[in-house]
C-alpha positions as CSV (number, residue, x, y, z in Angstrom):
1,X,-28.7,114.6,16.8
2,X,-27.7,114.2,13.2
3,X,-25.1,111.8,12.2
4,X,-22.6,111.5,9.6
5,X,-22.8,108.6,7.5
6,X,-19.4,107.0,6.5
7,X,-19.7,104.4,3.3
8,X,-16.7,101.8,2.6
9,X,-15.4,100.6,-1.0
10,X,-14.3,103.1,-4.3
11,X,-16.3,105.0,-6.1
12,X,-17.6,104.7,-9.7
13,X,-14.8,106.5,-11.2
14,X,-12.0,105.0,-9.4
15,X,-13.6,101.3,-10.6
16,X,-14.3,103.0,-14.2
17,X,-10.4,103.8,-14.0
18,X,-9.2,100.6,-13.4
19,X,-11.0,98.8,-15.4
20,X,-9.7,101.3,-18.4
21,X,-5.9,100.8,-17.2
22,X,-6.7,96.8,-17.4
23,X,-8.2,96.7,-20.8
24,X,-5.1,99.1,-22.2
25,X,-2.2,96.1,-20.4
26,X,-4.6,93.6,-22.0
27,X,-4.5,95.3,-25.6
28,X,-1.3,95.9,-25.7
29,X,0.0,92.3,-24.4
30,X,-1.7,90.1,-26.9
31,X,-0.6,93.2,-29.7
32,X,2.7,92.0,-27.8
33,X,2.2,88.3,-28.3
34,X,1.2,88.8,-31.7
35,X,4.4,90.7,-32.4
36,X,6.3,88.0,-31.1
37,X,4.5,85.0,-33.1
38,X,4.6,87.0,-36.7
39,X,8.8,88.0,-35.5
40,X,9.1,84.0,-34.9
41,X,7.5,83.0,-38.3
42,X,9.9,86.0,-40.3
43,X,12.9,84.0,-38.4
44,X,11.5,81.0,-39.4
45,X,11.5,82.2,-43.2
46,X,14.8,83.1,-42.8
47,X,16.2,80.4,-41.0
48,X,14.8,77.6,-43.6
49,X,16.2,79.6,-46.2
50,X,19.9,79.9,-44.9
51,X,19.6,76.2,-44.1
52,X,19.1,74.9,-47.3
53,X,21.3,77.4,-49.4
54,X,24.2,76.0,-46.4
55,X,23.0,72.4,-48.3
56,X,23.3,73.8,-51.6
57,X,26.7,75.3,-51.1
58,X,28.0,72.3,-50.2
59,X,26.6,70.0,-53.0
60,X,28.1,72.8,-55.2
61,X,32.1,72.3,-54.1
62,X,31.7,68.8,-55.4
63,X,29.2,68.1,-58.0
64,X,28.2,72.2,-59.2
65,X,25.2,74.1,-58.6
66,X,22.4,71.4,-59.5
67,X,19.9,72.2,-62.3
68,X,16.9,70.7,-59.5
69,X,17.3,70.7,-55.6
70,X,14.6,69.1,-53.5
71,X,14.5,71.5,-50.9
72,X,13.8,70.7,-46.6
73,X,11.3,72.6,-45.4
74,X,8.7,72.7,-42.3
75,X,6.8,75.7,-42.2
76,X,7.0,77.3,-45.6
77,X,6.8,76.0,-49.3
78,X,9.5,77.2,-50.3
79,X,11.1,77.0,-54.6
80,X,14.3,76.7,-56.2
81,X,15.3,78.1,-59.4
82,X,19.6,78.2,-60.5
83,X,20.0,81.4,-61.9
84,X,24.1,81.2,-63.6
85,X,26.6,78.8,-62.9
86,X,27.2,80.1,-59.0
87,X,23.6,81.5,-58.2
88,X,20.2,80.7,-57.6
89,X,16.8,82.6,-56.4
90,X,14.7,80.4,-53.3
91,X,11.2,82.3,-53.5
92,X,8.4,81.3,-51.5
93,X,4.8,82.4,-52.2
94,X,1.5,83.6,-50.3
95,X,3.5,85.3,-46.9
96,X,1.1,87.2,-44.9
97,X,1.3,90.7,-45.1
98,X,2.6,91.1,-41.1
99,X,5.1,88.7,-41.7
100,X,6.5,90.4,-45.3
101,X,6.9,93.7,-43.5
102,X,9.6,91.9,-40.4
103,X,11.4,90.4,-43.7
104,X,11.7,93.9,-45.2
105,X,12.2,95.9,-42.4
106,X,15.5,93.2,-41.8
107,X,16.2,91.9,-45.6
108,X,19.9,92.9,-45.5
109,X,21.8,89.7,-44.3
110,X,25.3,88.2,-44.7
111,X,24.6,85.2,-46.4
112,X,22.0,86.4,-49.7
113,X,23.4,89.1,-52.5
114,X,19.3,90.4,-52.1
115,X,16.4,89.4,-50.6
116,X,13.0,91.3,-53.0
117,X,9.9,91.6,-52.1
118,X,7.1,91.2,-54.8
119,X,9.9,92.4,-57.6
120,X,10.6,95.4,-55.8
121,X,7.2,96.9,-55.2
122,X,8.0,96.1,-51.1
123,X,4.7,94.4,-48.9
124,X,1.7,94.1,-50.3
125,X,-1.6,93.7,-48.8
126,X,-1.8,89.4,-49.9
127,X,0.1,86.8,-51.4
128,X,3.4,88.2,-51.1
129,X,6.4,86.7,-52.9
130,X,9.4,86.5,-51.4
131,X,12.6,86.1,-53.4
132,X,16.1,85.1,-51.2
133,X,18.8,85.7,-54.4
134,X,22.3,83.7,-53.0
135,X,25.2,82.6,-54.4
136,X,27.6,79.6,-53.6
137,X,29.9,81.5,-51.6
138,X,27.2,82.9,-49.8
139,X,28.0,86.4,-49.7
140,X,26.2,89.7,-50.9
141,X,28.7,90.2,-53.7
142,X,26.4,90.2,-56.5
143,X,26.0,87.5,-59.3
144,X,24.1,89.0,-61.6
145,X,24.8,92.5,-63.1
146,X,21.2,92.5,-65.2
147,X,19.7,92.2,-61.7
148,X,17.2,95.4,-60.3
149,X,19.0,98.3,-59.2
150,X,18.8,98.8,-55.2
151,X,17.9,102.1,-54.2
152,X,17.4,104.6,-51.5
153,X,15.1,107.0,-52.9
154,X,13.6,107.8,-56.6
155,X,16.8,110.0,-57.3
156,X,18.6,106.6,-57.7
157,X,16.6,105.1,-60.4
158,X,16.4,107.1,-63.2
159,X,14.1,109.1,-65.6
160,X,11.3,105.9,-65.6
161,X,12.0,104.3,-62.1
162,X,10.7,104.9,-58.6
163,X,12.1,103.6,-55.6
164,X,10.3,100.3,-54.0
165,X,9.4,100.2,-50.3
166,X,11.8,97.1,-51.0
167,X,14.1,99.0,-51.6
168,X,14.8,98.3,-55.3
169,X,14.0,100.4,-58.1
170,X,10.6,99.4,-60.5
171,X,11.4,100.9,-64.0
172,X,8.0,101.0,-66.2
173,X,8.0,101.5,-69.9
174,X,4.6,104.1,-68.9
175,X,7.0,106.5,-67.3
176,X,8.4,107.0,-71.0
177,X,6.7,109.7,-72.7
178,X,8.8,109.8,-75.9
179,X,7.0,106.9,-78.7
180,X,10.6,106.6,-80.2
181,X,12.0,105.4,-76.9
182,X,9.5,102.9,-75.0
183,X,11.3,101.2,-73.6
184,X,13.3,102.0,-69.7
185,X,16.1,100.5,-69.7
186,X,17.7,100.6,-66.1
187,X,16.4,104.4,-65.6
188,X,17.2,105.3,-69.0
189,X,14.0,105.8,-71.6
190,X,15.4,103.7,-74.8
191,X,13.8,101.3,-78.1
192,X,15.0,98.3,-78.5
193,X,16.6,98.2,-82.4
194,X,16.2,94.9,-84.5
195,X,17.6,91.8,-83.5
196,X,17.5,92.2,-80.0
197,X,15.1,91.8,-77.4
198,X,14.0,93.1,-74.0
199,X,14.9,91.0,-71.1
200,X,13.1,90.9,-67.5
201,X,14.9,94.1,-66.5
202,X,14.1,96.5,-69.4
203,X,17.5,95.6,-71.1
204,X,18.0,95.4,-74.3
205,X,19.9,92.3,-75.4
206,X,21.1,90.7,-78.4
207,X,18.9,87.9,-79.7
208,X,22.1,85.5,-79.7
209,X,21.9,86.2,-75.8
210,X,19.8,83.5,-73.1
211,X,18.1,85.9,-70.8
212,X,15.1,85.8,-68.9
213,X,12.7,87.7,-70.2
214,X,8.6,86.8,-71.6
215,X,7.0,84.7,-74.4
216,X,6.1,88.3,-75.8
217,X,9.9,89.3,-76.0
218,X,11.2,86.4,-76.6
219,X,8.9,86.2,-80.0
220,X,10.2,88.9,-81.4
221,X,13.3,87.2,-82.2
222,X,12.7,85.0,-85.3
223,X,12.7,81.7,-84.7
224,X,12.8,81.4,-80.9
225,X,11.5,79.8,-77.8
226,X,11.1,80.3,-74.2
227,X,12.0,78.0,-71.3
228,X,9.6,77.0,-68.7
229,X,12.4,78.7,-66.7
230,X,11.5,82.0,-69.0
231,X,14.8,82.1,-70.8
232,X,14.9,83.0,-74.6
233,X,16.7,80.4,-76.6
234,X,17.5,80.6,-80.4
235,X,15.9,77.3,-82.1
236,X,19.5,76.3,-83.4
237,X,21.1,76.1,-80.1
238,X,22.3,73.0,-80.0
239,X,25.2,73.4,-76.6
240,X,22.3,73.8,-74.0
241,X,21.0,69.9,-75.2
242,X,18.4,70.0,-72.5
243,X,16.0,72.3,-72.4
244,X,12.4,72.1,-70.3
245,X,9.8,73.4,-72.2
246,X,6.3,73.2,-73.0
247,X,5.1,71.6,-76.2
248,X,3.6,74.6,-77.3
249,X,7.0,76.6,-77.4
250,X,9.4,73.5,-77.8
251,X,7.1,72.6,-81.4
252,X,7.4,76.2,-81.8
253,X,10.8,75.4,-83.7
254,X,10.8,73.3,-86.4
255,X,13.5,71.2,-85.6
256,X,13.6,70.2,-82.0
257,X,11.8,67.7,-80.2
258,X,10.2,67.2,-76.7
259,X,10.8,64.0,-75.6
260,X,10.5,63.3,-71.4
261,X,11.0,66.2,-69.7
262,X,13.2,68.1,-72.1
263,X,12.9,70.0,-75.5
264,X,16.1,68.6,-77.7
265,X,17.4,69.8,-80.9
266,X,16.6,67.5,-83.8
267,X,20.7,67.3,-84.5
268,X,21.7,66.6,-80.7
269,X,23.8,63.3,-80.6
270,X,22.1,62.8,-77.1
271,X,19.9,59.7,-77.4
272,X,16.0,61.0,-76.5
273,X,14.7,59.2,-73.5
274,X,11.6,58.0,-75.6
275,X,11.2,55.0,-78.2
276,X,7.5,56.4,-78.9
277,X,7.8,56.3,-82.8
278,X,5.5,58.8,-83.4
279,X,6.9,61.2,-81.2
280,X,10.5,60.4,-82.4
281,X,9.6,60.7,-86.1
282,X,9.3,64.4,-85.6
283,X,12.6,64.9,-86.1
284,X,13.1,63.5,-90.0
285,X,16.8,62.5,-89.0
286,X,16.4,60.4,-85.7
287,X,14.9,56.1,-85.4
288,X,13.7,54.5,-83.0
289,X,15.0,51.5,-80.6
290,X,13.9,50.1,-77.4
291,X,17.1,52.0,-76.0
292,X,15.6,55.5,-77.5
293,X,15.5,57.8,-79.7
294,X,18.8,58.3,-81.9
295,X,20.5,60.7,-84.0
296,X,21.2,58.7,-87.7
297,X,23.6,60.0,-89.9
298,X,22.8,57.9,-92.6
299,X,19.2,57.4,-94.0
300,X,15.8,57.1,-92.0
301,X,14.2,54.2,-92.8
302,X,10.6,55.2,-93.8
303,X,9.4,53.6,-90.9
304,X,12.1,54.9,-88.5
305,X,13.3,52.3,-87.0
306,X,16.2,52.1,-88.7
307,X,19.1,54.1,-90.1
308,X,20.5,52.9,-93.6
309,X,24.3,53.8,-94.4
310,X,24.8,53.6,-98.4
311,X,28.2,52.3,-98.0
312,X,30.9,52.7,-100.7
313,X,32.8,49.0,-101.6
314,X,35.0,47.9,-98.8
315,X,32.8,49.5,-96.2
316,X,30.0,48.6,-94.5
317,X,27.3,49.8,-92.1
318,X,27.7,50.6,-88.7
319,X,26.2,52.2,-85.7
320,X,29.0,54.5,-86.2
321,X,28.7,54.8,-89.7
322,X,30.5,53.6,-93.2
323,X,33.3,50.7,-91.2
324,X,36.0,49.7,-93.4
325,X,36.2,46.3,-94.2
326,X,39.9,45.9,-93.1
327,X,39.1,48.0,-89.6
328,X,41.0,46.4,-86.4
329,X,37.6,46.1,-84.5
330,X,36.9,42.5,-84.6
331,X,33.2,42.8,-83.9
332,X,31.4,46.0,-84.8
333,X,27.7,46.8,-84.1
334,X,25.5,47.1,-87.2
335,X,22.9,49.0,-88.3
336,X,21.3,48.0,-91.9
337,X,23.0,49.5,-94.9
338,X,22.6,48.5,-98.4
339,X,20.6,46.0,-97.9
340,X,17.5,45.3,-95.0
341,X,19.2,43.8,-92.5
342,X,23.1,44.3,-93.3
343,X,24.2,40.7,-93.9
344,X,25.2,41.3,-97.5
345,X,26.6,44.7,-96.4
346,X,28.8,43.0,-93.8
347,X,29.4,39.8,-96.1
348,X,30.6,42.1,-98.9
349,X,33.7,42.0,-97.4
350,X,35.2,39.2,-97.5
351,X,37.4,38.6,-93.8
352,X,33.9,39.6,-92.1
353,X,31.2,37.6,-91.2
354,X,27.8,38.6,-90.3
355,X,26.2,37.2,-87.0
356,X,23.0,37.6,-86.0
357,X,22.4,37.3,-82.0
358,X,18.3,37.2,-82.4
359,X,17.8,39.7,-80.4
360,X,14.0,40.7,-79.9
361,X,14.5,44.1,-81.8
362,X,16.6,43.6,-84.6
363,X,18.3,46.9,-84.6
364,X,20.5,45.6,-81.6
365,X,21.3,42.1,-82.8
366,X,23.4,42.5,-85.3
367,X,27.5,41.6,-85.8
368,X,29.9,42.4,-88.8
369,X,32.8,39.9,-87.2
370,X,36.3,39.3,-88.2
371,X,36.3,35.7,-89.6
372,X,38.4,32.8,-87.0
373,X,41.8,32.6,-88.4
374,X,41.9,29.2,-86.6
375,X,39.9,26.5,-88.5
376,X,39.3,24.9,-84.9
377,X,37.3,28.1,-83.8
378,X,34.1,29.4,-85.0
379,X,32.0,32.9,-84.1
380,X,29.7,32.3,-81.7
381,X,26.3,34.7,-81.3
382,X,27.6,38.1,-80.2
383,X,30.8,37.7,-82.5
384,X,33.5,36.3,-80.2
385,X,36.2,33.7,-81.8
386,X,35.1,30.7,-79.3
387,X,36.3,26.7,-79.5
388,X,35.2,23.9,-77.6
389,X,37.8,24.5,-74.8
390,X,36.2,28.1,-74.2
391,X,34.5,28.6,-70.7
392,X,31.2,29.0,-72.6
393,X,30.1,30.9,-75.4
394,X,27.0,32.6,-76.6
395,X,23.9,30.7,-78.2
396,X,21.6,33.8,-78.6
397,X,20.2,36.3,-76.9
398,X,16.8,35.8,-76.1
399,X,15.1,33.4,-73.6
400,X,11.9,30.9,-75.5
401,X,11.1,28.3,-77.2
402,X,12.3,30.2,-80.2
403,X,15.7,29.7,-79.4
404,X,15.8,26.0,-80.9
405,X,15.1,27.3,-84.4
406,X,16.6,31.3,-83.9
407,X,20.4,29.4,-83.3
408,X,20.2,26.2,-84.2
409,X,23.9,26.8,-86.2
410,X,25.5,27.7,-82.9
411,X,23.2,25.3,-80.9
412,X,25.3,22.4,-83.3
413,X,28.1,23.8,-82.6
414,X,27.8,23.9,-78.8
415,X,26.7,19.9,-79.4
416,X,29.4,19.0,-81.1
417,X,32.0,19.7,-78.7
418,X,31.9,16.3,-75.7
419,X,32.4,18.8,-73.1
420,X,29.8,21.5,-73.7
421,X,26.4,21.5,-72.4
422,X,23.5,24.2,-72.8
423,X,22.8,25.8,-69.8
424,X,19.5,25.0,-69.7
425,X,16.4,24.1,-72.0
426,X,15.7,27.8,-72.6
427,X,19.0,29.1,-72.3
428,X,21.1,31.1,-74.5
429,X,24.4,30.1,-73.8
430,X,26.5,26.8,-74.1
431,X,28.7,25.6,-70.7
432,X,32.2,24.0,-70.7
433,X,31.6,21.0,-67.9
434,X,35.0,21.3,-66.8
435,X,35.2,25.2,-66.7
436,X,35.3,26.8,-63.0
437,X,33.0,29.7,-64.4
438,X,30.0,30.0,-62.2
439,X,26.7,28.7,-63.8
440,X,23.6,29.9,-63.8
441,X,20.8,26.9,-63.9
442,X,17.3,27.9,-64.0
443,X,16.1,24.4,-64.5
444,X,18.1,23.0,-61.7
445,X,17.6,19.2,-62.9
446,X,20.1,19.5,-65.7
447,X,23.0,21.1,-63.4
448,X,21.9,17.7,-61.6
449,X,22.0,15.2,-65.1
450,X,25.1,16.9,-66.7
451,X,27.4,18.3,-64.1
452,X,27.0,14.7,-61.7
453,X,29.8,14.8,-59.2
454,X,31.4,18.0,-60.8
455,X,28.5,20.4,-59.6
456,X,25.6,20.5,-57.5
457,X,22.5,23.0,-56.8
458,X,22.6,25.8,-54.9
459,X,19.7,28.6,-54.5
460,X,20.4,32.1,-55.1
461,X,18.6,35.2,-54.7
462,X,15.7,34.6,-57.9
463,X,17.7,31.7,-59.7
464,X,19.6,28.8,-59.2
465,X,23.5,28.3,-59.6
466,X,25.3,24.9,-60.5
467,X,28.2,25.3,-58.3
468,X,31.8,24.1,-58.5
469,X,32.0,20.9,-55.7
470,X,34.6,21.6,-53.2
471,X,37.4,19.2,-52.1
472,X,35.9,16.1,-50.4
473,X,36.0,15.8,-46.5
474,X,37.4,20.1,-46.8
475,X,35.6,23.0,-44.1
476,X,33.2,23.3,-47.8
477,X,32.2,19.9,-48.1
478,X,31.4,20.0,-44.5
479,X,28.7,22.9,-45.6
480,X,26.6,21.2,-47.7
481,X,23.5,19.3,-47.6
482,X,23.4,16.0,-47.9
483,X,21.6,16.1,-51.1
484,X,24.4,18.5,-53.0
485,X,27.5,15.7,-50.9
486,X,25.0,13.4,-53.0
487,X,25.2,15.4,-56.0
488,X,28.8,16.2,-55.6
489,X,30.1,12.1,-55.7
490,X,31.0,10.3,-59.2
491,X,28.9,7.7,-60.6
């Protein structure tokens, strides 16, 4: 008798099936997870973006938009770059192709005038650039009206422009077929006549006009220079005092020099932050101190560290310039005029006195000084009218072994008077020992020899001061040491 035979399970198709369902839920959830990590990094970009330009705005209601921001970031490196006086461009290089194309598809936001992607051309396939354009308000009212055009299709950029997956027009010069007219301008084909230049969106400007535009352009203006920025500045501008540059275009100009991080015009009154002599002595009208590099309106000394005024009679030099003699300044800073070091200058006139403070560079020691009208007084070093009832008055300036011999005429004078004292063996300065001014000691034995039971030694921060006593048996008394209560008793 035959038998039917019954097997348990699926078969080979039903298990093929499956299988095929499974791999198709698998696919399409890490696709799904991928989605959702490249979305988070786009918000990311975003959200680091609108963070900072929310700092910006706010530095910008009470100090302007700055010329530098230091910008807080986690995930992306991203730049800033002020564009006028109320916008500025935060770019950020190298975004992944995935990511660039979430930022496009959802560029349009409240708080940026226009987010481009790689100047318009939309995603590309690596190193995207990314370019968040926002003003202080933080609106999408534009800025900028020499900014691309945005556009919907090519209709809407012209003879010479296409339309961008970006959305913004690219105008090229190639889509200009006539020789006479090479240049698009905006959509239009057009040549750019003499004395102007092209600027970074095909227009045509005048050469008195800062743009951004290239080094090429920007040379076709006589006597002209481009920012590291990539703006086009004449030579002679002299209102935009700071310029960055690179030596190759700031030395490009014969008469401006690049001195720290900035490209100056020769004829700036701003004082250059270097005292490098040989750098300074590119411009033929500007010295050298230890302070900087300055503008002189006289004549350069050859070495140039000086600026000589050829006074007239009953002037003499100053670091303003020609001083008359009868001015109501009673102490003027010189520079040397007539003479190598001023002191006939200054002692041509006859109320003035020149004082010499010997000061380590002598183009900063130097005083023309009204002369004491009271016999009992007498200039001291920086050209005060001092006497021997003065809280103190100045020796010198400089600290050595020098000052013995540099100021020995005020050094006599600080000895003559019963009461005075110098400060210290290296000191500059001479001390009244009954004046309540504060005293700095930094050889604390002679606040201990010459101020006995007036003063006594107390320790500051890096020096030591020769303080004032307090009452005896007061709260202040009480404070001190028994040394300084030693210090502090007569005899």
């Amino acid at each position: 008798m035959k038998r039917n035979k019954t097997e348990l399970g699926r078969s080979m198709v039903e298990m093929l099936g499956t299988l095929a369902i499974m791999g198709v839920l698998t696919i399409g959830g890490i696709a799904g997870y991928n989605y959702a990590i490249t979305k988070h990094r786009a918000n990311t970009l975003f959200t680091e973006a609108k963070m900072n330009a929310v700092q910006i705005a706010g530095l910008a209601l009470t100090h302007g938009l700055p010329e530098e921001f230091s910008l807080n970031t986690d995930t992306y490196h991203l730049n800033y770059e002020k564009e006028s006086d109320i916008g500025y461009v935060l770019y950020a290089n190298d975004i992944a192709t995935d990511v660039c194309r979430i930022v496009q598809r959802n560029r349009k936001v409240s708080w940026a005038e226009l987010v481009l992607i790689n100047e318009g051309q939309g995603c590309l396939d690596t190193d995207n650039l990314i370019e968040f354009y926002i003003n202080t308000r933080m609106d999408t009212e534009t800025t900028n009206p020499d900014r691309a055009d945005l556009c919907e299709s090519d209709a809407d950029c012209g003879e010479c422009g296409t339309c961008q997956p970006g959305g913004v027009c690219l105008f090229k010069n190639d889509s200009c077929p006539d020789p006479a007219k090479p240049y698009c301008n905006r959509g239009t084909c057009q040549g750019c006549e003499d004395g102007k230049y092209r600027n970074v969106n095909g227009t045509c400007v005048s050469c008195d006009t800062i743009s951004k535009t290239t080094p090429f352009e920007c040379h076709t203006c006589p006597n002209h220079f481009i920012s590291t920025q990539g703006y086009c500045y004449d030579c002679e501008n002299t209102v935009n005092v700071a310029l960055a540059a690179t030596d190759e275009e700031c030395y490009s100009c014969p008469n401006r020099l690049n001195a720290g991080r900035y490209c100056y015009h020769c004829n700036s009154k701003f004082s250059h932050e270097t005292a490098d002599v040989a750098l300074c002595s590119k411009c033929a009208n500007r010295y050298v101190t230890y302070r900087g590099c300055f503008l002189c309106e006289g004549e350069v000394s050859a070495d140039h560290k000086s600026c000589i005024f050829h006074c007239p009679s009953g002037y003499f030099g100053s670091h303003r310039g020609c001083q008359p003699c009868d001015s109501s300044e009673a102490r003027v800073f010189m520079q040397p005029a007539n003479d190598a070091d001023g002191r006939a200058d200054c002692e041509s006139c006859p109320n003035r006195e020149y004082v010499s403070n010997g000061h380590s560079n002598p183009a900063d020691g130097r005083y023309c000084a009204i002369k004491c009208d009271d016999p009992d007084k007498f200039l001291d070093a920086n050209g005060n009218c001092r006497n021997c009832d003065s809280d103190s008055f100045a020796l010198g300036w400089d600290n050595g072994p020098n000052v013995n011999t540099i100021y020995k005429p005020f050094l006599e004078k600080c000895l003559s008077c019963p009461n005075m004292i110098r400060d210290n063996s290296n000191s500059a300065s001479c001390v009244n020992l009954n004046s309540t001014a504060q005293t700095w000691c930094f050889t604390p034995d002679r606040c201990k020899q010459y101020f006995k039971g007036k003063r006594y030694v107390a320790k500051a921060t890096w020096v030591y001061q020769c303080t004032l006593c307090p009452e005896k048996d007061s709260e202040a008394w009480h404070n001190l040491t028994a040394e300084q209560q030693e210090q502090c008793t007569p005899g």
